[in-house]
C-alpha positions as CSV (number, residue, x, y, z in Angstrom):
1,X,0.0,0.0,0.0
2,X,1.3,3.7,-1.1
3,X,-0.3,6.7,0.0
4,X,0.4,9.5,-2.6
5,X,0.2,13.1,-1.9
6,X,0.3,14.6,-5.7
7,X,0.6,18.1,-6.4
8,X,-1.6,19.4,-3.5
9,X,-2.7,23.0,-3.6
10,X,-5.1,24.9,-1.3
11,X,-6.6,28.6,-1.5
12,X,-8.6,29.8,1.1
13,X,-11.0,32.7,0.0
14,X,-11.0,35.8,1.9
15,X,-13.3,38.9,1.7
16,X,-12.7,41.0,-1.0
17,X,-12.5,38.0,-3.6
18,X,-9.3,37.6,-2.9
19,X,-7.6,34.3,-1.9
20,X,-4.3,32.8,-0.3
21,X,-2.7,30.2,-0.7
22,X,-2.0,27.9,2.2
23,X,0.0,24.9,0.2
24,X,1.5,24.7,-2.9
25,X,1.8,21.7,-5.0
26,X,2.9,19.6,-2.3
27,X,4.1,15.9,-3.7
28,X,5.3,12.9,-1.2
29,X,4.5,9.5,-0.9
30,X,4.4,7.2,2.3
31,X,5.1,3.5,2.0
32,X,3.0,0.7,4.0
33,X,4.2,0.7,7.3
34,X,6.0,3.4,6.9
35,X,5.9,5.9,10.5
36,X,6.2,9.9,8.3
37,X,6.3,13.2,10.3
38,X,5.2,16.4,8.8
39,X,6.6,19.3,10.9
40,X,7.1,23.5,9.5
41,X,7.1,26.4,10.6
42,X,4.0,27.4,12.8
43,X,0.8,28.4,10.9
44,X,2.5,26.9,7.4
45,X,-1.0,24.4,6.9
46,X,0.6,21.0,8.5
47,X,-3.1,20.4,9.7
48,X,-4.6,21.4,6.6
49,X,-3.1,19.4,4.9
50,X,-3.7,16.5,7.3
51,X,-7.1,17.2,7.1
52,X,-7.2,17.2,3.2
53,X,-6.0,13.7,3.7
54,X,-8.4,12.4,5.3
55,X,-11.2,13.9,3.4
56,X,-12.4,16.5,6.1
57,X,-11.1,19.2,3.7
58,X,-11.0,19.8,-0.2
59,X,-7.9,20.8,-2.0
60,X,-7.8,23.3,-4.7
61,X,-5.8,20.8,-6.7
62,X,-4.0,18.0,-6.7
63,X,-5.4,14.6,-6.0
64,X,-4.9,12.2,-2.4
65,X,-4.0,8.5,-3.9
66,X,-3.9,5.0,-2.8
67,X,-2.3,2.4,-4.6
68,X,-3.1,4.9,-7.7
69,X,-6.5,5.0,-7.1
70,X,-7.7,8.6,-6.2
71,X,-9.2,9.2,-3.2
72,X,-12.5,11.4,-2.6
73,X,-13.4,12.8,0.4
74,X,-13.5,9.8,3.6
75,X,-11.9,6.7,3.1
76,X,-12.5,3.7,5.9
77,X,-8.6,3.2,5.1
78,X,-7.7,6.1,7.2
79,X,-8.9,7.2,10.3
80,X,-7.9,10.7,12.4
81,X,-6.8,11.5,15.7
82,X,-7.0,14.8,16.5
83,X,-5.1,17.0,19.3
84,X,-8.5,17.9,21.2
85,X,-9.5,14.3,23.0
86,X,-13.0,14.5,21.0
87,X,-14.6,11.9,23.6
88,X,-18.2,11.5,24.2
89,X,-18.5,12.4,27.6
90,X,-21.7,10.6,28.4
91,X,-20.4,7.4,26.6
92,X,-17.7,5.3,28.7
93,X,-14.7,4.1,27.6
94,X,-15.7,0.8,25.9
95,X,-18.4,2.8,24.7
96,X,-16.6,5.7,23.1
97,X,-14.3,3.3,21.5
98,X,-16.9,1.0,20.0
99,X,-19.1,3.8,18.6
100,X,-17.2,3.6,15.2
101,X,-18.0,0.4,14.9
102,X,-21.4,0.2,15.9
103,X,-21.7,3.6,13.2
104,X,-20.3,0.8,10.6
105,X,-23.3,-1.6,11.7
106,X,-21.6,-4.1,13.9
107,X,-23.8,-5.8,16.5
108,X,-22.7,-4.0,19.8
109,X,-21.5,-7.3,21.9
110,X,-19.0,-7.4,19.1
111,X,-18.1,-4.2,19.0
112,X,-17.6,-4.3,22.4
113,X,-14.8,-7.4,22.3
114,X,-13.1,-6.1,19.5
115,X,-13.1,-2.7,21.9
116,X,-11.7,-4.7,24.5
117,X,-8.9,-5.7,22.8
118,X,-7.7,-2.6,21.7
119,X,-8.4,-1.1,25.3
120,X,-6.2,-4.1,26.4
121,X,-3.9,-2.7,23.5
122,X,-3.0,0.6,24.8
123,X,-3.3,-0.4,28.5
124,X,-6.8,0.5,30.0
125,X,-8.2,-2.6,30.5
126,X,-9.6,-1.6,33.9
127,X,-10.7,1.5,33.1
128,X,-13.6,0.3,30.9
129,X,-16.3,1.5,32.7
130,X,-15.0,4.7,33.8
131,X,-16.2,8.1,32.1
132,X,-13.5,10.7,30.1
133,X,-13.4,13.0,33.4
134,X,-12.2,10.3,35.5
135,X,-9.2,10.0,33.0
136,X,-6.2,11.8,33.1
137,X,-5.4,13.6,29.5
138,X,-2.9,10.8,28.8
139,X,-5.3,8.1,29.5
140,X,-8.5,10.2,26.8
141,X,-5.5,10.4,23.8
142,X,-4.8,6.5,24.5
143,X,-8.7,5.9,24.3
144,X,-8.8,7.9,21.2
145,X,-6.3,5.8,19.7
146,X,-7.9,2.7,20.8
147,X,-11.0,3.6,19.0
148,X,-8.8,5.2,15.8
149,X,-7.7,1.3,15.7
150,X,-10.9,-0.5,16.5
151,X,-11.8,0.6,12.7
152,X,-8.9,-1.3,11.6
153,X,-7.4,1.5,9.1
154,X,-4.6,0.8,7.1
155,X,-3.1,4.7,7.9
156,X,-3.6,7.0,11.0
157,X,-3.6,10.4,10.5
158,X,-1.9,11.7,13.6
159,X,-2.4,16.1,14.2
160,X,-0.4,16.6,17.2
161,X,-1.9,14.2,19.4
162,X,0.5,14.8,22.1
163,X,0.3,18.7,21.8
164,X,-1.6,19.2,25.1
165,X,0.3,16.9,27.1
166,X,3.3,17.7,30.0
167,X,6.6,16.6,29.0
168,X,6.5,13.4,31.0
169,X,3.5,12.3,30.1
170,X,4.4,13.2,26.1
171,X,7.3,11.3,25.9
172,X,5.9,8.1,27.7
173,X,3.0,8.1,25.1
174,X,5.7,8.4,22.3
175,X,7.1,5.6,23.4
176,X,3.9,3.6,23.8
177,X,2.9,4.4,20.2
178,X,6.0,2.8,18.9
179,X,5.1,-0.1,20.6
180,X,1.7,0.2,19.2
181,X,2.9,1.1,15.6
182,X,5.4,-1.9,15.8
183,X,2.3,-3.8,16.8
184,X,-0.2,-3.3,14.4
185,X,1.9,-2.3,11.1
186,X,-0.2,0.8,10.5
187,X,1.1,3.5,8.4
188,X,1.5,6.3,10.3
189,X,1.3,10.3,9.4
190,X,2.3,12.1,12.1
191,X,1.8,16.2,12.1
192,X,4.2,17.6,15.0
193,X,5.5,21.2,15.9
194,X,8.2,19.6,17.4
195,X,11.3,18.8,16.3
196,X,12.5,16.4,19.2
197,X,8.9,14.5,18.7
198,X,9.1,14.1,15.0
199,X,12.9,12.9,15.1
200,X,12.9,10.6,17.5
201,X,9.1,8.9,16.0
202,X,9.6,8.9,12.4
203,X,11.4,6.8,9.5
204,X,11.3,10.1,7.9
205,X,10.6,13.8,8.2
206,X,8.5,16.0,6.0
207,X,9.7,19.4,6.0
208,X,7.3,21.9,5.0
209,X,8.5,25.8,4.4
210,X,6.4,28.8,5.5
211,X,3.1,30.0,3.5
212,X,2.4,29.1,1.0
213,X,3.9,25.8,2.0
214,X,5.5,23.5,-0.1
215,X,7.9,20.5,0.4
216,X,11.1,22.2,1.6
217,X,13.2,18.8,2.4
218,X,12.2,15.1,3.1
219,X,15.1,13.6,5.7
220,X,15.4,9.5,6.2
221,X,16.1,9.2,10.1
222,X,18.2,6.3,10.1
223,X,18.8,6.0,14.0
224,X,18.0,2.6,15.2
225,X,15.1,1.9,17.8
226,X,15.2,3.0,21.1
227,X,17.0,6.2,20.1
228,X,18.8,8.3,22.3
229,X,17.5,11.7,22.5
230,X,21.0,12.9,24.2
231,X,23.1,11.0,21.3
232,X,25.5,12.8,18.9
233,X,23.7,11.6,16.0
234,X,20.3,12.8,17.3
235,X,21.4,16.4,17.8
236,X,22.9,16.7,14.2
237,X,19.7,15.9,12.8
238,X,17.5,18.0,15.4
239,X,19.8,20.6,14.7
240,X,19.3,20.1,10.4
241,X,15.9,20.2,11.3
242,X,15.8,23.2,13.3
243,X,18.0,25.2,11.0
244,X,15.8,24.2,7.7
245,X,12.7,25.7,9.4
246,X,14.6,28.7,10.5
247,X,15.0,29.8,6.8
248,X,11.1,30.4,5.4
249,X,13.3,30.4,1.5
250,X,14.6,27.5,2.2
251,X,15.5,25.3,-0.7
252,X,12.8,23.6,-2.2
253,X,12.7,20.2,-3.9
């Protein structure tokens, strides 16, 4: 399975009849499997162009592809997890994370085994029954992964999911979701503002310059699994990172 990205372009109409452009002919492709991180400069359209993926938004131009086969608006192959938690309060957890599944007409005593195993995946087996305020903010993003899975995509759209988190509690969940990723095989798009995040998650980096935004550099992280945030080779490419985003003319491919 390849996700292409081909030639995205976005313009937002403004009053006046006027129009900006947000991206600009963005191109990449992701492999199956394949864990990519799409990190710019703030306010550059990393979630709008998330969102065009996943069919909550319409390009301009340019066309979202699987296997070559275009892609229209929502696909069952994706599914999104968004930085707000986006939990039904009044549902409980098993319940919040079988909703998509009952939504896609499975009888709900399935639905809820097939929730159960994916609860059991991300580690809140006992918490079943409990209610998203009796959950800490890491404990709602794990359940909104748990349901993201229960659909069985093939990719998850990822728009900083840890964004709202304290340092801790970010960089224990970054560890769990390479567990999960390792796990389940998905293919993974993973929107970031930060640079540590994206390089010590991804198989690659998607480097996106200022508005209008357009590729500005794809890097290969080659650093084997666990990496060492405090390593030499960690830093350099933090620091290539860091320095690309820096410069909004940045050289584009």
């Amino acid at each position: 399975m390849t996700l292409t990205i081909r030639n995205i372009t976005k313009d937002f109409l403004v009053p006046g009849d006027q129009s900006i452009c947000a991206l600009s002919e963005i191109t990449f492709s992701v492999a199956d499997e394949e864990f990519v991180s799409v990190l710019g400069p703030s306010g550059c359209g990393k979630t709008t162009l998330l969102r065009i993926i996943a069919g909550l938004e319409y390009a301009t131009s340019g066309s979202i592809e699987i296997n070559g086969e275009i892609i229209s608006g929502r696909s069952p192959r994706m599914a999104m997890i968004f930085q707000e938690y986006s939990l039904y309060p009044w549902r409980t957890v098993r319940d919040n994370v079988t909703f998509g599944l009952e939504v896609g007409g499975m009888h709900k005593s399935q639905a809820r085994e097939v929730a159960q195993t994916y609860l059991h995946l991300v580690g809140l087996d006992d918490f079943a029954d409990r209610y998203p305020h009796e959950l800490s903010g890491g404990m709602r993003q794990r359940v909104t992964v748990a349901r993201a899975l229960a659909i069985k995509p093939q990719i998850l759209l990822m728009d900083e999911p840890f964004g709202a988190l304290d340092a801790q509690t970010r960089n224990r969940l970054q560890e769990e979701l390479l567990e999960i990723w390792e796990k389940t095989k998905k293919t993974i798009i993973f929107v970031t503002h930060s640079v540590d995040e994206a390089v010590y998650l991804a198989d690659r980096l998607i480097v996106l310059t200022s508005r209008p935004a357009r590729v500005c550099e794809v890097i290969p992280i080659h650093l084997a699994r666990p990496r060492d945030r405090t390593g030499q080779e960690f830093a350099r490419v933090r620091r290539q990172v860091l320095d690309l985003i820096a410069q909004p003319k940045c050289s584009l491919q």
